[in-house]
C-alpha positions, -999 to 999 in steps of 0.1 A, spaced: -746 225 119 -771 227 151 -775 194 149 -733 186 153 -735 215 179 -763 197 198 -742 164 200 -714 182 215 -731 197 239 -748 166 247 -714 154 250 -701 178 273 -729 171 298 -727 136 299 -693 133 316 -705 158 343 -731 138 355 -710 107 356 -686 130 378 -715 137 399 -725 101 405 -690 92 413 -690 122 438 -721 111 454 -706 73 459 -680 83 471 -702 105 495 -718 76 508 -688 55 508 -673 79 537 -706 78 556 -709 38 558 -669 40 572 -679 65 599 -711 44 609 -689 10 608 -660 33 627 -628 33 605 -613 35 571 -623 -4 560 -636 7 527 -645 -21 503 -623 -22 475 -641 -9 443 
């Protein structure tokens, strides 16, 4: 049983910090556009 409830957690946090790098791409993304002035976003 903790084992099975160890994996789920483990699951649970994994797709967080996927979210979190996306967030933080994205993050940087925006500032390269402001530095090159405009919305010419490579397409990902």
């Amino acid at each position: 049983m903790q084992t099975i409830l160890v994996r789920r957690c483990r699951m649970k946090t994994r797709p967080k910090k996927a979210g979190q790098q996306k967030k933080t791409e994205s993050k940087a993304i925006d500032s390269l556009d402001k530095k090159l002035g405009g919305p010419n976003r490579p397409s990902t």
